[in-house]
TORPA-4810 file (N, C-alpha, C, O; in nm, 3 decimals):
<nodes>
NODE_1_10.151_8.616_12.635_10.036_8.608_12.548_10.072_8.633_12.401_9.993_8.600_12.312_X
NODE_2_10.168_8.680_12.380_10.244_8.704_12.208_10.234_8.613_12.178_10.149_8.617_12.089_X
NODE_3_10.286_8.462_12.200_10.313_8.324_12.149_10.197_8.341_12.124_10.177_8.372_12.006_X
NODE_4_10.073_8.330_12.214_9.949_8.277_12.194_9.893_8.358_12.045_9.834_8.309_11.949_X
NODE_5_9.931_8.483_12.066_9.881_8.537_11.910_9.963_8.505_11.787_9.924_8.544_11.677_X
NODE_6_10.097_8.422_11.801_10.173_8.418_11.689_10.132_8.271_11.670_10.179_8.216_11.570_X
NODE_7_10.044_8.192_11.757_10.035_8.044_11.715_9.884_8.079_11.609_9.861_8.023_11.502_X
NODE_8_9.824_8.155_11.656_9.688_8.159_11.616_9.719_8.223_11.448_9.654_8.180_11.353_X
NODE_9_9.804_8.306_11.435_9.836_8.365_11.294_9.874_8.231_11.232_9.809_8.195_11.134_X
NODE_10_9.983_8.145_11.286_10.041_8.009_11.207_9.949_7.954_11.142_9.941_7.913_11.026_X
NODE_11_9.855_7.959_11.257_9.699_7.819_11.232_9.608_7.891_11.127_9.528_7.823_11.063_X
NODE_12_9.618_8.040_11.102_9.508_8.094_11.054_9.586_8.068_10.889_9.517_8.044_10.790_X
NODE_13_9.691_8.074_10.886_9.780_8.073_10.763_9.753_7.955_10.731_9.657_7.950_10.654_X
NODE_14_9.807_7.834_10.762_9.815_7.702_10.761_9.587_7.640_10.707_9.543_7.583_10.608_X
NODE_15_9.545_7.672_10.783_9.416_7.684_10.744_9.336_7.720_10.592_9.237_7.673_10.536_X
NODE_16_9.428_7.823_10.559_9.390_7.904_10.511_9.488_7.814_10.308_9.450_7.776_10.197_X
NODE_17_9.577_7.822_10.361_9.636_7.656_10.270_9.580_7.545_10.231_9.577_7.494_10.118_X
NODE_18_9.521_7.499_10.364_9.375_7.399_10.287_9.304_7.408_10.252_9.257_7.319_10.180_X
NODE_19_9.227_7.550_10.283_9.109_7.563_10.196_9.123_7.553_10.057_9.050_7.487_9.983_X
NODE_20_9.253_7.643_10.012_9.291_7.668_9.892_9.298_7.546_9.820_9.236_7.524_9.716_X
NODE_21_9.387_7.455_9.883_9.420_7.335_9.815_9.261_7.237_9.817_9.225_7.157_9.731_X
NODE_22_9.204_7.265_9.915_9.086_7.188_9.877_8.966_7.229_9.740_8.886_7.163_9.674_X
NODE_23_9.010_7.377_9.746_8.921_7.425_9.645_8.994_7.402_9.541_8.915_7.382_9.449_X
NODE_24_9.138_7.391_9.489_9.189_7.381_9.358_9.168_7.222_9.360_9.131_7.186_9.248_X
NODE_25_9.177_7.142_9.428_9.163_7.019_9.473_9.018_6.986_9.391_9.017_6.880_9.329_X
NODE_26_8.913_7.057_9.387_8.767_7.048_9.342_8.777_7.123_9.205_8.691_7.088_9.123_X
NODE_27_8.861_7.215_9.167_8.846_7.270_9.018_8.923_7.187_8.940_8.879_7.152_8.830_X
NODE_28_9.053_7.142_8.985_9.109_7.105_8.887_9.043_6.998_8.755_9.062_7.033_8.639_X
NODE_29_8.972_6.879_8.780_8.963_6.788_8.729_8.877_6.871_8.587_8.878_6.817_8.477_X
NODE_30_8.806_7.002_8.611_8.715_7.060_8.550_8.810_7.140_8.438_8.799_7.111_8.319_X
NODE_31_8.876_7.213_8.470_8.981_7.324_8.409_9.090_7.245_8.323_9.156_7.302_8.236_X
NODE_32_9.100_7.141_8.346_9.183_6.995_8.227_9.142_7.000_8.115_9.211_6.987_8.014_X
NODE_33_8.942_7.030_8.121_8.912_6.979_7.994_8.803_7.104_7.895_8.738_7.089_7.791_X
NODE_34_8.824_7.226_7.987_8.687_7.303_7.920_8.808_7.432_7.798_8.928_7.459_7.800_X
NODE_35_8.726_7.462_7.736_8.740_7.595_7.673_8.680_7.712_7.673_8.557_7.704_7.668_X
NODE_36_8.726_7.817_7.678_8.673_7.941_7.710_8.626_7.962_7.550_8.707_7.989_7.462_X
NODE_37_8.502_7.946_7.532_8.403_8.008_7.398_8.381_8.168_7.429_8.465_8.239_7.374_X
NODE_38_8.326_8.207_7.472_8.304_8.340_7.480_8.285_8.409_7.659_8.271_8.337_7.758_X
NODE_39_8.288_8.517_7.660_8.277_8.641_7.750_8.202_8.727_7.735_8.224_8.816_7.653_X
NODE_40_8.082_8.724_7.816_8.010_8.847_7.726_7.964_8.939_7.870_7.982_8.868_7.969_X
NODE_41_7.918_9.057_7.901_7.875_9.126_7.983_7.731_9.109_7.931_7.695_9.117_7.813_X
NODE_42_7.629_9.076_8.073_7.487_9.066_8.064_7.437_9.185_8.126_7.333_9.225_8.073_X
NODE_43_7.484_9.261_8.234_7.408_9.374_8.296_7.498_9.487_8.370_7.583_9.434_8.441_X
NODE_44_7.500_9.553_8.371_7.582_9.645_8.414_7.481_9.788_8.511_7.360_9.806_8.496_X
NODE_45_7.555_9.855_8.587_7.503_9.979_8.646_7.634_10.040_8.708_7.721_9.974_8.764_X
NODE_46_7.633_10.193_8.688_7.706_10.251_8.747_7.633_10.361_8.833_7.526_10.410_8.797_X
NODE_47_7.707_10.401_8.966_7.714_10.550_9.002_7.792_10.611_9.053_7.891_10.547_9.090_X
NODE_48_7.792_10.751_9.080_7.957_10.796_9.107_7.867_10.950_9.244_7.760_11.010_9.237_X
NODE_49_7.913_10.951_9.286_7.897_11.097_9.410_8.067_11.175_9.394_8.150_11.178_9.485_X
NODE_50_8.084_11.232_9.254_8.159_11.296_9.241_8.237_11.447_9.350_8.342_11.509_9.336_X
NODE_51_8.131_11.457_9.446_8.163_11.580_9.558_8.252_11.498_9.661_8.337_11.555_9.731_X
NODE_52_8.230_11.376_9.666_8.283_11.285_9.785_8.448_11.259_9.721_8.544_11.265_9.798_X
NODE_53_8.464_11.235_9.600_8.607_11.196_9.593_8.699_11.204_9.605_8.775_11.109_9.587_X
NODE_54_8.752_11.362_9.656_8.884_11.360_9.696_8.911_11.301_9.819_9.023_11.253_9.829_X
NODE_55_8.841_11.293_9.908_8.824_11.168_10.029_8.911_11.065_10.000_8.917_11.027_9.883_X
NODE_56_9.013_10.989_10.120_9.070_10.842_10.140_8.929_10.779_10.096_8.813_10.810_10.124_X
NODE_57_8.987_10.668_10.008_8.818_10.571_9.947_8.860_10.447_10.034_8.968_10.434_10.090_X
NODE_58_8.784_10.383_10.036_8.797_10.225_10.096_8.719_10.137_10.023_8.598_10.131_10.044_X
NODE_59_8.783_10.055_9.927_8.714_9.971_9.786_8.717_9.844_9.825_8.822_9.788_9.858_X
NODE_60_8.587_9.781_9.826_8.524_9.636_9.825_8.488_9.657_9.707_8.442_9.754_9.647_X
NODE_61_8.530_9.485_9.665_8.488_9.391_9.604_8.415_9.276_9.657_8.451_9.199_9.746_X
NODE_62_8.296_9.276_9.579_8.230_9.141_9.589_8.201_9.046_9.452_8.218_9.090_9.338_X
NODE_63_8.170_8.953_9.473_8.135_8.838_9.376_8.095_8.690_9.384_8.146_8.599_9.449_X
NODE_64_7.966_8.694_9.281_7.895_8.590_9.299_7.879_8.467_9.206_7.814_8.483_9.102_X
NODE_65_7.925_8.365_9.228_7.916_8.293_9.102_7.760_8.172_9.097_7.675_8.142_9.181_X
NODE_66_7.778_8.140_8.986_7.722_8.017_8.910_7.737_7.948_8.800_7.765_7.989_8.688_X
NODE_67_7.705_7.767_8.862_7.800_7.711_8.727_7.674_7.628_8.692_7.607_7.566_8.775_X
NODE_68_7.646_7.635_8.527_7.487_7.539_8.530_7.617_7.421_8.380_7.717_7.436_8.310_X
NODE_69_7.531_7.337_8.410_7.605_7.276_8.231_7.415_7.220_8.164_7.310_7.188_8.219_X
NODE_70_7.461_7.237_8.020_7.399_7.194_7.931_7.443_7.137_7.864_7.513_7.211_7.795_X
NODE_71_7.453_6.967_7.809_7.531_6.928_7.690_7.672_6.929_7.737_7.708_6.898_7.850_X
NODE_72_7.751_6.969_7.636_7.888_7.021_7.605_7.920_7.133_7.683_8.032_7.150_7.733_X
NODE_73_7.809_7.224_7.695_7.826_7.356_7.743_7.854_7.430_7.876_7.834_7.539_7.821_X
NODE_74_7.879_7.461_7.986_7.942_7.518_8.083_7.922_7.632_8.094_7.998_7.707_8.032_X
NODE_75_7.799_7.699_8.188_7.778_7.826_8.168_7.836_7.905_8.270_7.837_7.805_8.343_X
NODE_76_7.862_7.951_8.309_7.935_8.030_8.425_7.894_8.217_8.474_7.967_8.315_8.471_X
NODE_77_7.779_8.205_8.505_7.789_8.370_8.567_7.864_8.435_8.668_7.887_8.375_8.774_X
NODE_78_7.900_8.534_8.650_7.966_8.571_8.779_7.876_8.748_8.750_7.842_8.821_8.656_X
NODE_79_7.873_8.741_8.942_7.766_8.907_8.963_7.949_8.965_8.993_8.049_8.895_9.013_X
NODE_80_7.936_9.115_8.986_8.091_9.135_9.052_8.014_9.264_9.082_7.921_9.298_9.009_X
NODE_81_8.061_9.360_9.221_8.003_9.419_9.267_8.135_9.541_9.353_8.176_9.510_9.465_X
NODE_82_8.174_9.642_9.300_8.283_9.712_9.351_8.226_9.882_9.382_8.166_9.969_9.318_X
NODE_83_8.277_9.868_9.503_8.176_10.048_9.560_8.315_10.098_9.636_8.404_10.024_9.679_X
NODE_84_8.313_10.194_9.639_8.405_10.265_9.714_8.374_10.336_9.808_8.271_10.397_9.780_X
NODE_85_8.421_10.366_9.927_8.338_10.441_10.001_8.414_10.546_10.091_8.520_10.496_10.128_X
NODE_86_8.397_10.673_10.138_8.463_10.771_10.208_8.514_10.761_10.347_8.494_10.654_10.406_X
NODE_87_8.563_10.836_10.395_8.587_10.809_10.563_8.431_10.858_10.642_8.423_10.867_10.764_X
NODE_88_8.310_10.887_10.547_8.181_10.901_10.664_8.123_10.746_10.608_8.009_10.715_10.643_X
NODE_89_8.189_10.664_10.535_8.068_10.574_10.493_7.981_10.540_10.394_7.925_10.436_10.361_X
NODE_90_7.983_10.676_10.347_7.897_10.694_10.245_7.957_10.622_10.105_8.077_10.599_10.097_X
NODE_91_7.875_10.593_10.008_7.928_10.538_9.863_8.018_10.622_9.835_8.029_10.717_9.912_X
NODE_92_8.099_10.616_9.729_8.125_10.722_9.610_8.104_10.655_9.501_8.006_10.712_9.454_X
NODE_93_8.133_10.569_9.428_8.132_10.503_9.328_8.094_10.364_9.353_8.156_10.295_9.434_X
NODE_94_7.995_10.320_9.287_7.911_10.200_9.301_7.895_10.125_9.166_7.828_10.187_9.083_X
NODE_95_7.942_10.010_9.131_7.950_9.970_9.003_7.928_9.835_9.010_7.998_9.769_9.087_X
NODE_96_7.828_9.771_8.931_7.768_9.616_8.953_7.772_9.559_8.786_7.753_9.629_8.687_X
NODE_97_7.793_9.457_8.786_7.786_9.437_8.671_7.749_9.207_8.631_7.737_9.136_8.731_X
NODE_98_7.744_9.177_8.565_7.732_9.080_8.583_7.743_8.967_8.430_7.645_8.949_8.358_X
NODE_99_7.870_8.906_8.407_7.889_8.837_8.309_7.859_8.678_8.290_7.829_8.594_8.374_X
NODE_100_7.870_8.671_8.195_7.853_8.510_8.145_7.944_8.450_8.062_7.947_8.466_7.940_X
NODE_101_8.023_8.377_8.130_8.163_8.286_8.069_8.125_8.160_8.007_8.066_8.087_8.086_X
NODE_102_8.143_8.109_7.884_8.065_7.980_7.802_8.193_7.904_7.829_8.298_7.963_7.857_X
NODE_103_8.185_7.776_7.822_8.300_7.715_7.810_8.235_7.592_7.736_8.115_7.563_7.731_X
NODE_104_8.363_7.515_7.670_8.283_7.410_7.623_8.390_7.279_7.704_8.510_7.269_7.730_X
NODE_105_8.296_7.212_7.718_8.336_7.075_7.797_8.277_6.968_7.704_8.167_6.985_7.651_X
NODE_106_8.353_6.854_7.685_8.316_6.726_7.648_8.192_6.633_7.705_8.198_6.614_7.827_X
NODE_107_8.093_6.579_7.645_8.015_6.519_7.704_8.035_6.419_7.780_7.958_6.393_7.872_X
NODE_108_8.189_6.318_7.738_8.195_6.275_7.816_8.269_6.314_8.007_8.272_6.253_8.114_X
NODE_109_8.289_6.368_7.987_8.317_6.429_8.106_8.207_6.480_8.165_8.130_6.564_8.120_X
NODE_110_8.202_6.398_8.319_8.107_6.428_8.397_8.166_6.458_8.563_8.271_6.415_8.612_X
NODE_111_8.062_6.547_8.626_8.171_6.605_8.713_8.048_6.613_8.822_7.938_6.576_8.783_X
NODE_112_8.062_6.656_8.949_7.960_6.726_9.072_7.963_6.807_9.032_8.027_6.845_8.934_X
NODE_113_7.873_6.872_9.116_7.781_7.043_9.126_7.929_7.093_9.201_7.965_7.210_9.184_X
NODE_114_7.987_7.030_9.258_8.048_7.087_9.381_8.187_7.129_9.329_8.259_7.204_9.396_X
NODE_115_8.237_7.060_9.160_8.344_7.073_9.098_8.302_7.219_9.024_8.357_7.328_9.014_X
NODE_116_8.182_7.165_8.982_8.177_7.291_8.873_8.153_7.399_8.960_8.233_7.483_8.916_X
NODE_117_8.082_7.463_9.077_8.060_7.545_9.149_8.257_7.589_9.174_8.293_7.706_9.158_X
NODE_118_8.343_7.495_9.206_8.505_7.565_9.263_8.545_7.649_9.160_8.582_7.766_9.149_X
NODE_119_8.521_7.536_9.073_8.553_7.597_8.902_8.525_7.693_8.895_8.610_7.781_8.915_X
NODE_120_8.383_7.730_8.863_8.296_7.920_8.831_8.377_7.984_8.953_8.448_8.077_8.916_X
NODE_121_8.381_7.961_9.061_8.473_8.046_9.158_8.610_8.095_9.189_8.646_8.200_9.240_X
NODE_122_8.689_7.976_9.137_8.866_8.008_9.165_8.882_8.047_8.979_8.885_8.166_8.949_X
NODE_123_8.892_7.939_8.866_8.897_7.993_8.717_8.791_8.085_8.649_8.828_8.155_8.554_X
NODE_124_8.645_8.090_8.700_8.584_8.142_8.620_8.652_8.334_8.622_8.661_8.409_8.524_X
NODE_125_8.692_8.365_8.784_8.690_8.462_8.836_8.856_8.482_8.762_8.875_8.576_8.685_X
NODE_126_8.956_8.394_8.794_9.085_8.433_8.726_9.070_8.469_8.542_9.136_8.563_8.496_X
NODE_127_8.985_8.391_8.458_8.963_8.409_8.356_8.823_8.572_8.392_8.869_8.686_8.396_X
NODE_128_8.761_8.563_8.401_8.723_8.727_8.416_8.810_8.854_8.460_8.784_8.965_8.413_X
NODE_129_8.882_8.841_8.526_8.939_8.958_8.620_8.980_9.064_8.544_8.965_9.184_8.572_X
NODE_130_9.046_9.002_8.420_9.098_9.144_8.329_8.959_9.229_8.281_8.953_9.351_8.272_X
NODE_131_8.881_9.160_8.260_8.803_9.219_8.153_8.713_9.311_8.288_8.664_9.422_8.263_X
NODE_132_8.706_9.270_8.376_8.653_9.369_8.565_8.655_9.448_8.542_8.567_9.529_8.513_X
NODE_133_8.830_9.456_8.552_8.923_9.559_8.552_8.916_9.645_8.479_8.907_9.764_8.508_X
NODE_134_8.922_9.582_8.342_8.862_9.656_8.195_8.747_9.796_8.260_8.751_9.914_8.295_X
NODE_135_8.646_9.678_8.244_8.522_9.742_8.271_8.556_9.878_8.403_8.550_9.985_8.342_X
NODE_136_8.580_9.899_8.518_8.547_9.908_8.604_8.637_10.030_8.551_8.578_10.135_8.572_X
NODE_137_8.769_10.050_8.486_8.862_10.151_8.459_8.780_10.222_8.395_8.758_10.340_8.422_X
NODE_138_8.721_10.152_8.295_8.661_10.255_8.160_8.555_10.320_8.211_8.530_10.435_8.177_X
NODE_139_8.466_10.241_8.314_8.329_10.319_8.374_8.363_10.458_8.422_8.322_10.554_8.357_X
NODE_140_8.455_10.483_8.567_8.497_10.529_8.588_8.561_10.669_8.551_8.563_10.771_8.619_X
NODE_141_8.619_10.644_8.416_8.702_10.734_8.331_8.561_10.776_8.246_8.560_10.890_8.200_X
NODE_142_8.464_10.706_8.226_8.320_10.816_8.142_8.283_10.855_8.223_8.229_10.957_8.179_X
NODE_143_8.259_10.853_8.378_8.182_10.919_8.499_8.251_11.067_8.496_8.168_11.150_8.533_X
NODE_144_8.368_11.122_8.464_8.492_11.171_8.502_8.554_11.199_8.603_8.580_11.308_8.654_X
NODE_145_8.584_11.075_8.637_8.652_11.064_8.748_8.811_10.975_8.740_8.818_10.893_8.648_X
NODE_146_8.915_10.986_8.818_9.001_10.943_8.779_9.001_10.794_8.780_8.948_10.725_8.866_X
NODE_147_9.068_10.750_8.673_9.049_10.572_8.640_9.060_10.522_8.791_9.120_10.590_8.874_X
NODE_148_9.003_10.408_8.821_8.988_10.332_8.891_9.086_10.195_8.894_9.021_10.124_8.818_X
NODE_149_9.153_10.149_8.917_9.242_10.051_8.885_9.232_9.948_8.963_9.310_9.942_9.059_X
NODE_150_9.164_9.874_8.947_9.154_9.768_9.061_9.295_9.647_9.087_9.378_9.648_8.996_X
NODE_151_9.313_9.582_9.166_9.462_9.521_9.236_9.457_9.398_9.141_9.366_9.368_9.063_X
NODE_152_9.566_9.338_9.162_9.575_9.181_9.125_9.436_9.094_9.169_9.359_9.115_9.263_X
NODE_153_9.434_9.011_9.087_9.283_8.915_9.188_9.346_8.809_9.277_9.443_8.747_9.234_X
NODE_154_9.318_8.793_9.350_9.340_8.670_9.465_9.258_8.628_9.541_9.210_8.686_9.638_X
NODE_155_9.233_8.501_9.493_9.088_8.465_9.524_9.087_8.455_9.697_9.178_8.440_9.779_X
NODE_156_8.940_8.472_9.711_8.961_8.451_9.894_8.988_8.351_9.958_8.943_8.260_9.889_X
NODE_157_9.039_8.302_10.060_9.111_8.188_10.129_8.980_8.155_10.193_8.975_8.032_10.192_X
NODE_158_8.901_8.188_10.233_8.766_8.100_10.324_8.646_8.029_10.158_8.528_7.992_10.159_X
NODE_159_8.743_8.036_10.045_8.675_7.959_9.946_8.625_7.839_9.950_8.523_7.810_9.889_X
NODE_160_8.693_7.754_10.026_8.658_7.616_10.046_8.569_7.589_10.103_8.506_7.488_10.072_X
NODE_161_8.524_7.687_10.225_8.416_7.693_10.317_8.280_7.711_10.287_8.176_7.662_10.333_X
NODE_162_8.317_7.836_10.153_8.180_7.894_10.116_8.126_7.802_10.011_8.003_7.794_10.010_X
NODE_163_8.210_7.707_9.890_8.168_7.596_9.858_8.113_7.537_9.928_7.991_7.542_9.919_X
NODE_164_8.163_7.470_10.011_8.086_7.341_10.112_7.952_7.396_10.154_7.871_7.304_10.153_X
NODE_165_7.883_7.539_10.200_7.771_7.540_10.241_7.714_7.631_10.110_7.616_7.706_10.116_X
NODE_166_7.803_7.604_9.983_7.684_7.644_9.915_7.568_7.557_9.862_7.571_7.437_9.833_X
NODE_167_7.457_7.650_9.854_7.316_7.546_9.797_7.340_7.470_9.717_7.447_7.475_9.656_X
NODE_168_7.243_7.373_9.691_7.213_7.272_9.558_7.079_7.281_9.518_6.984_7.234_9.579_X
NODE_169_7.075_7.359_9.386_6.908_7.387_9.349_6.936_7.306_9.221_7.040_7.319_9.157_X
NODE_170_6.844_7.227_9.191_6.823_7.173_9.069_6.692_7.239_8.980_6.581_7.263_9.027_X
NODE_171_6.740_7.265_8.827_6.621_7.324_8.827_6.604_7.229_8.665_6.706_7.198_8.603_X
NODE_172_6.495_7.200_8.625_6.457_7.110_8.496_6.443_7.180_8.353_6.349_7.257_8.368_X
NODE_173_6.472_7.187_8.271_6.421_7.216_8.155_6.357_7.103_8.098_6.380_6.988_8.136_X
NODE_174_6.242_7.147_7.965_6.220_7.051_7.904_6.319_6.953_7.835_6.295_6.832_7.839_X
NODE_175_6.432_7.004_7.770_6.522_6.939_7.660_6.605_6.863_7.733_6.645_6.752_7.697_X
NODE_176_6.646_6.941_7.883_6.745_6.852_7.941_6.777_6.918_8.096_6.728_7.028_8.120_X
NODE_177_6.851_6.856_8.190_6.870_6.861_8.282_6.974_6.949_8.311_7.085_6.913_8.274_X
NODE_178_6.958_7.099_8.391_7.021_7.169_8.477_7.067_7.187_8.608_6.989_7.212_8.700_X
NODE_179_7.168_7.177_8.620_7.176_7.238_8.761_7.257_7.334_8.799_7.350_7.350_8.721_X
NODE_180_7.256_7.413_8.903_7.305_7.555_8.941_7.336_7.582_9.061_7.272_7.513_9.139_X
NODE_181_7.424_7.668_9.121_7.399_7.701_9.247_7.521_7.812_9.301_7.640_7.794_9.276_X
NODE_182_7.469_7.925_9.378_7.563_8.009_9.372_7.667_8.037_9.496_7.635_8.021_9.613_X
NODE_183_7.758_8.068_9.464_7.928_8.056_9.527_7.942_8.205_9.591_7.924_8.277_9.493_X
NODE_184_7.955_8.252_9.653_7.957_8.423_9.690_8.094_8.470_9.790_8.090_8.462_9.913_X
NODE_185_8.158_8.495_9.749_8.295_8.534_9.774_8.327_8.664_9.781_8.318_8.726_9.675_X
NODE_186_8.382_8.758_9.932_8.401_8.912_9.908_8.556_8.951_9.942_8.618_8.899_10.035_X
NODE_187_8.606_9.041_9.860_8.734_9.069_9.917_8.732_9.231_9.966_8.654_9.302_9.904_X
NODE_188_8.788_9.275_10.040_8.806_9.402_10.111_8.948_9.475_10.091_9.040_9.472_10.173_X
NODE_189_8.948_9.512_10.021_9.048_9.621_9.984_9.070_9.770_10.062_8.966_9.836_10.060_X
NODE_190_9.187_9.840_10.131_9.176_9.936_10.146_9.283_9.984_10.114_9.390_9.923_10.121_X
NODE_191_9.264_10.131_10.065_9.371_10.219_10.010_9.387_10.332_10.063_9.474_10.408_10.020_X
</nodes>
């Protein structure tokens, strides 16, 4: 029965390759032509259960994207969502926050929902990650608690999947036509 579990790791690896390549497969044509205009943080919250911390923590990350265009413009939110939690379960540190990445794209360049959605998910998230990190160290270190350092980013391998069944909401403005739809991706960290 070993074989049988060492074929299933191959396949889960090998799998896990296409998604990737299918999702860079869907950003690329997008990431050729945009520019990063600005970074800005839209909302933030922290909390900390400072009695719990000397506790082994166990840190998730989550994150949610959206890609709308206007014009030239390329809006990109991402929610990012990192809690830590003790060996009973409980929180210790809970930190949400949620930015907006501008990019500018050419009008003539026209793309799917389904490009720009890989895009806000595999680049929007590699172009955010420092500034997370940023954030998530410095919160941390005003709570007083010891900095928080979050890992390298690596986006999740079931990316391709969570594209394909993400929604398609169209929503109208008067001036011009939007569309949006959100990408939700979690990674599980333990330390």
């Amino acid at each position: 029965m070993d074989w049988l579990v060492e074929m299933a790791k191959k396949k889960q690896v090998a799998n896990e390759a296409v998604d990737m390549a299918f999702a860079l497969s869907l950003s690329a044509p997008v990431s050729k032509v945009v520019q990063v205009k600005s970074i800005r943080l839209l909302e933030c919250s922290a909390k900390c259960d400072p009695a719990r911390m000397p506790a082994p923590q166990q840190l998730s990350i989550t994150h949610r994207s959206r890609a709308s265009r206007t014009g030239t413009t390329l809006h990109v939110t991402i929610d990012v969502h990192v809690h830590t939690q003790g060996d009973s379960g409980d929180p210790t540190i809970d930190i949400s926050s949620v930015f907006l990445l501008t990019y500018e794209i050419g009008e003539s360049h026209q793309f799917e929902q389904i490009n720009l959605d890989a895009f806000a998910s595999l680049n929007g998230m590699f172009n955010l990650w420092p500034y997370v990190r940023e954030f998530v160290q410095s919160m941390t270190v005003r709570m007083g608690l010891p900095a928080l350092t979050l890992p390298v980013y690596r986006p999740p391998t079931d990316n391709a999947k969570t594209l394909q069944a993400a929604p398609q909401n169209e929503l109208k403005t008067a001036k011009s036509s939007k569309s949006s739809s959100s990408v939700a991706t979690e990674k599980r960290i333990v330390r």
